[in-house]
C-alpha positions as CSV (number, residue, x, y, z in Angstrom):
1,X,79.1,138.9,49.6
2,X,78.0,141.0,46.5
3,X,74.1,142.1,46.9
4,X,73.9,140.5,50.3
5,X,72.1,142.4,53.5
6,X,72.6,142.7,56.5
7,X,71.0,144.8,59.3
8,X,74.1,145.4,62.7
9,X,71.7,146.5,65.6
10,X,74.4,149.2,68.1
11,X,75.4,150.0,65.1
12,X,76.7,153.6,65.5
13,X,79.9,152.8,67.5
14,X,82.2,150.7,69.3
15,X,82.2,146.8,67.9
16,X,78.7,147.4,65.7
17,X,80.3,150.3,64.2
18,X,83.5,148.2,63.4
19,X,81.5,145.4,62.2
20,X,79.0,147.2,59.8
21,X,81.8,149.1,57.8
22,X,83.9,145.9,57.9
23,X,80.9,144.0,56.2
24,X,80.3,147.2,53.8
25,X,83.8,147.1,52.8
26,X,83.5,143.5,51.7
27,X,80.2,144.5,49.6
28,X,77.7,143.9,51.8
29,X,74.9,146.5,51.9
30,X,74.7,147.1,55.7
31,X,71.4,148.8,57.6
32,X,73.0,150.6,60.7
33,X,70.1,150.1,63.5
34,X,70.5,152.6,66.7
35,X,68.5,154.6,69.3
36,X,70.4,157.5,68.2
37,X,70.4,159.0,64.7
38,X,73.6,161.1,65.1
39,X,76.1,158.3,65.8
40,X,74.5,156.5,62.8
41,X,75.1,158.8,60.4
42,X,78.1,160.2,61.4
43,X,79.7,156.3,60.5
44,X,77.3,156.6,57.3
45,X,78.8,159.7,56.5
46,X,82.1,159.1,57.1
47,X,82.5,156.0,54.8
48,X,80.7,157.6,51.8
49,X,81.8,154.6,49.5
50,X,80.3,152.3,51.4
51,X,76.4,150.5,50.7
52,X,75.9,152.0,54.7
53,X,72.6,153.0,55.7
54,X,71.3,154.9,58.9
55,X,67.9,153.3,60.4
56,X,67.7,154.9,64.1
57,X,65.3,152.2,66.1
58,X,65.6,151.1,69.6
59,X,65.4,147.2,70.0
60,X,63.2,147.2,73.0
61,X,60.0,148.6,71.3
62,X,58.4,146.0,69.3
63,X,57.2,148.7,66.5
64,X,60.0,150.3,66.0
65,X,61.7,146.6,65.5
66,X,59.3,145.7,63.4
67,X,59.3,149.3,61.6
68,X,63.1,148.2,61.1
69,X,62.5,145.2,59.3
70,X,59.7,146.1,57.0
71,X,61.9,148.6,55.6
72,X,65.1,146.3,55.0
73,X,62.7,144.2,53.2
74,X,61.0,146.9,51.4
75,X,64.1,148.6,50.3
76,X,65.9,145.4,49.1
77,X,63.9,142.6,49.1
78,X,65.4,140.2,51.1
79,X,67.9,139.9,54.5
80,X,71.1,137.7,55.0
81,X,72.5,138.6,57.8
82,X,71.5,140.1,61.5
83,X,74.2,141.1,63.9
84,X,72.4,141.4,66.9
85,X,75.1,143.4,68.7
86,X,73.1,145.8,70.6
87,X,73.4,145.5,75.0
88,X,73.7,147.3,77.7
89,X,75.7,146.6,81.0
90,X,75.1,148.0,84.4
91,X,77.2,149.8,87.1
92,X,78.9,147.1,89.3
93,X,76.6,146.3,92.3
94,X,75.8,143.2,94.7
95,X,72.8,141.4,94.4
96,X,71.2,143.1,97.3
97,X,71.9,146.6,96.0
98,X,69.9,145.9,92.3
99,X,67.1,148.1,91.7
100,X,64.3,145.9,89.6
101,X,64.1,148.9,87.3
102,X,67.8,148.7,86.6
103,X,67.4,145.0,86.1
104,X,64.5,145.0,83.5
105,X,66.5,147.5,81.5
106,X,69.8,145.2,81.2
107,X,67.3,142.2,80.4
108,X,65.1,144.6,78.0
109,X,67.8,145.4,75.5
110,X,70.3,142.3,76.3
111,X,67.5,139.5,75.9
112,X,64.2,140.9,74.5
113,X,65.5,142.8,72.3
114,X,67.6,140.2,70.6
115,X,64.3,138.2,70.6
116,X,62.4,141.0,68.6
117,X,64.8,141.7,66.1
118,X,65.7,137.9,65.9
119,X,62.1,137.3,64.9
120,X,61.8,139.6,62.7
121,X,65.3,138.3,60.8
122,X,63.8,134.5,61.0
123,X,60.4,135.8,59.8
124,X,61.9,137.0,56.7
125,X,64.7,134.8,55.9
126,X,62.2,131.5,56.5
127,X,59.9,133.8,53.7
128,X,62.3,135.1,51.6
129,X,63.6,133.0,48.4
130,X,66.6,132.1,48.1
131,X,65.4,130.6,52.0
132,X,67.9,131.3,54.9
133,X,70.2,133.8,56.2
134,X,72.5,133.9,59.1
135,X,71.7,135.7,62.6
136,X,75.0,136.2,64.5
137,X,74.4,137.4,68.6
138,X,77.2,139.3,70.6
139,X,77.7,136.9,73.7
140,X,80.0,138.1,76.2
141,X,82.9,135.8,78.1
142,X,80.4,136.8,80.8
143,X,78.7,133.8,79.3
144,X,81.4,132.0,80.9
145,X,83.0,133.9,83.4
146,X,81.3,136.5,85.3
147,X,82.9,139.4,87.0
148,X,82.2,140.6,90.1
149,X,79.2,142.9,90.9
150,X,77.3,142.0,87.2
151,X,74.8,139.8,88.0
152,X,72.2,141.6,85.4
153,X,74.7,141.5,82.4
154,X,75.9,137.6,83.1
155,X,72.3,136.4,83.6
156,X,71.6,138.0,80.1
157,X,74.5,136.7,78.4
158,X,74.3,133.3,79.9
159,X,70.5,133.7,78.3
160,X,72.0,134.5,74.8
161,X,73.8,131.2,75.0
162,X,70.8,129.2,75.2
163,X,68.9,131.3,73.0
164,X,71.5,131.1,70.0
165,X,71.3,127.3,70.4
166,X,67.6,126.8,69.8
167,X,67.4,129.4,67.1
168,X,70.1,127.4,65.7
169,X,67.9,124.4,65.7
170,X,64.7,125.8,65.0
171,X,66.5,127.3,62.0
172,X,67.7,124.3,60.7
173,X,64.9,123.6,58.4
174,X,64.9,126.6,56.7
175,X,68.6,127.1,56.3
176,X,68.7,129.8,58.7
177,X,72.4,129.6,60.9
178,X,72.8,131.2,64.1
179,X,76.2,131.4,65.9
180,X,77.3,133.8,68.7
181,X,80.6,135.3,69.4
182,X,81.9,136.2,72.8
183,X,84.5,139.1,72.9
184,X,86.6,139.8,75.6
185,X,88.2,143.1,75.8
186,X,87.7,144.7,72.5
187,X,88.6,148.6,72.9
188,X,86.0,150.7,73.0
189,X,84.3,153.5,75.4
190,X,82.9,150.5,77.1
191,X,86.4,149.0,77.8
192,X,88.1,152.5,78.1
193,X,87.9,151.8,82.7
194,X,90.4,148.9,81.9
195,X,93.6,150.9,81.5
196,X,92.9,152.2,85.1
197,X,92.1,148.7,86.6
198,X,89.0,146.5,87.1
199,X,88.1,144.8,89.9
200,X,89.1,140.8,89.6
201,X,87.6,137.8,91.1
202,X,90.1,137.8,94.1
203,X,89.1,141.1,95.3
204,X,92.0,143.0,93.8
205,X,91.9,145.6,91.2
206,X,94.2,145.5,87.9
207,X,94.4,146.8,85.0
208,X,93.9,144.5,81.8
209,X,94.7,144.8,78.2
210,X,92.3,145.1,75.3
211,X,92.5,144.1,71.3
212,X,91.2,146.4,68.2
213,X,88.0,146.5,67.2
214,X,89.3,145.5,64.0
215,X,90.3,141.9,65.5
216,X,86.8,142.0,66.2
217,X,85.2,143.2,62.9
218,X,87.5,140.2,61.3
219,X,86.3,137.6,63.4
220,X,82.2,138.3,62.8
221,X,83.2,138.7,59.1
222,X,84.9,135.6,58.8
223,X,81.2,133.9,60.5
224,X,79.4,135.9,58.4
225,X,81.0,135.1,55.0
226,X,80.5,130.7,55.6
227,X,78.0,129.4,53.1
228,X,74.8,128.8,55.1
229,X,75.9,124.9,54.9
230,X,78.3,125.5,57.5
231,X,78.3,127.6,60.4
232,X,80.4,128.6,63.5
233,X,78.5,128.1,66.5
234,X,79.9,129.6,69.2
235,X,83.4,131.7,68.6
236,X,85.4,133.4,71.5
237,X,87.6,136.1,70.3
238,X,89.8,138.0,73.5
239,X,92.8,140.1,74.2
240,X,95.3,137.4,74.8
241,X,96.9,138.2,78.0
242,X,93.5,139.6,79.5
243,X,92.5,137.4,82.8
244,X,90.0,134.8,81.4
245,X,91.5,131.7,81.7
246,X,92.7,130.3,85.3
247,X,92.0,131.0,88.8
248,X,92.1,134.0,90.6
């Protein structure tokens, strides 16, 4: 997508990371959003070839979003594409043993700030000319299938479901798409506790394989590459052995 923008919130490691240079390297000019600057620009610096830029923010304060945005714009003019990738998880604990603080932290990154930066992205692409864009959230197979002990994370991810469905159709009229993507097991520091064993949904605790971030990167490029006249709703991309499907 020659001269096309896109902004990847978590964008200094793991699947953000993975995403934003696989976008760059397809000729998208890609805005790297983080809390931290150094992770940023060490994937910036690293791929000097590549239309990457470093814009440290942190999605839950509404300036700092905003702050994003009006730069994207003012540096290029328009935006095609958000990744909102960004989340947070939350040490495995029963619902009786949830601090609230711990709560409104998973929900602050994991649902309002997809909300901020997702209005920003619509504001702009229903503004912009050419109209549209495509906004693309990280689900989780926690949308589906929780695991025990993460009642924070599922109820977020369940809440991205819904959200990417009426963004989808409030976009409509402005040829905005929204889709989501729900990975299961992509390798990464988040994923790293696998290899040693997790606990499952019948008490036990096993280990369970992961895929390459690259699978990953591939499967949110091939979404974000579709012509804004089609678009994939909801994709699940997984290690194929991992335990998802059954009973157990």
């Amino acid at each position: 997508m020659p001269g096309s923008v896109a902004v990847v919130t978590g964008g200094g490691t793991g699947i953000g990371a993975a995403c934003g240079v696989a976008l760059a390297e397809s000729g998208w000019t890609v805005v790297l959003a983080g809390r931290r600057a150094e992770p940023l620009e060490a994937v910036r610096a690293a791929h000097p070839g590549l239309a990457l830029e470093a814009a440290p923010a942190d999605v839950t304060d509404e300036a700092a979003v905003r702050a994003l945005f009006d730069g994207v714009l003012g540096r290029h003019g328009r935006l095609d594409l958000l990744f909102n990738n960004a989340g947070r998880g939350a040490p495995a604990a029963e619902p009786d043993a949830i601090g609230l603080d711990e709560w409104r932290a998973v929900v602050d990154t994991n649902v309002t700030g997809t909300f901020l930066c997702t209005r920003e992205a619509f504001r702009i692409m229903r503004e912009q000319r050419p109209q549209g864009g495509r906004i693309i959230m990280n689900g989780s197979i926690s949308a589906h299938a929780p695991r025990p002990g993460s009642l924070a994370y599922t109820a977020t991810k369940h809440a991205i479901t819904g959200f990417t469905k009426q963004v989808a159709l409030d976009g409509r009229p402005y040829s905005i798409a929204c889709g989501q993507i729900d990975i299961g097991n992509a390798s990464s520091d988040m994923t790293s506790r696998m290899a040693d064993g997790v606990p499952q949904a019948d008490g036990s605790v096993r280990p369970e394989p992961t895929m390459p971030l690259a699978d990953v990167a591939s499967a949110v490029l091939t979404m974000a590459s579709l012509p804004l006249t089609s678009n994939v709703l909801s994709m699940t991309v997984m290690a194929t052995a991992m335990p998802f499907v059954g009973r157990g």
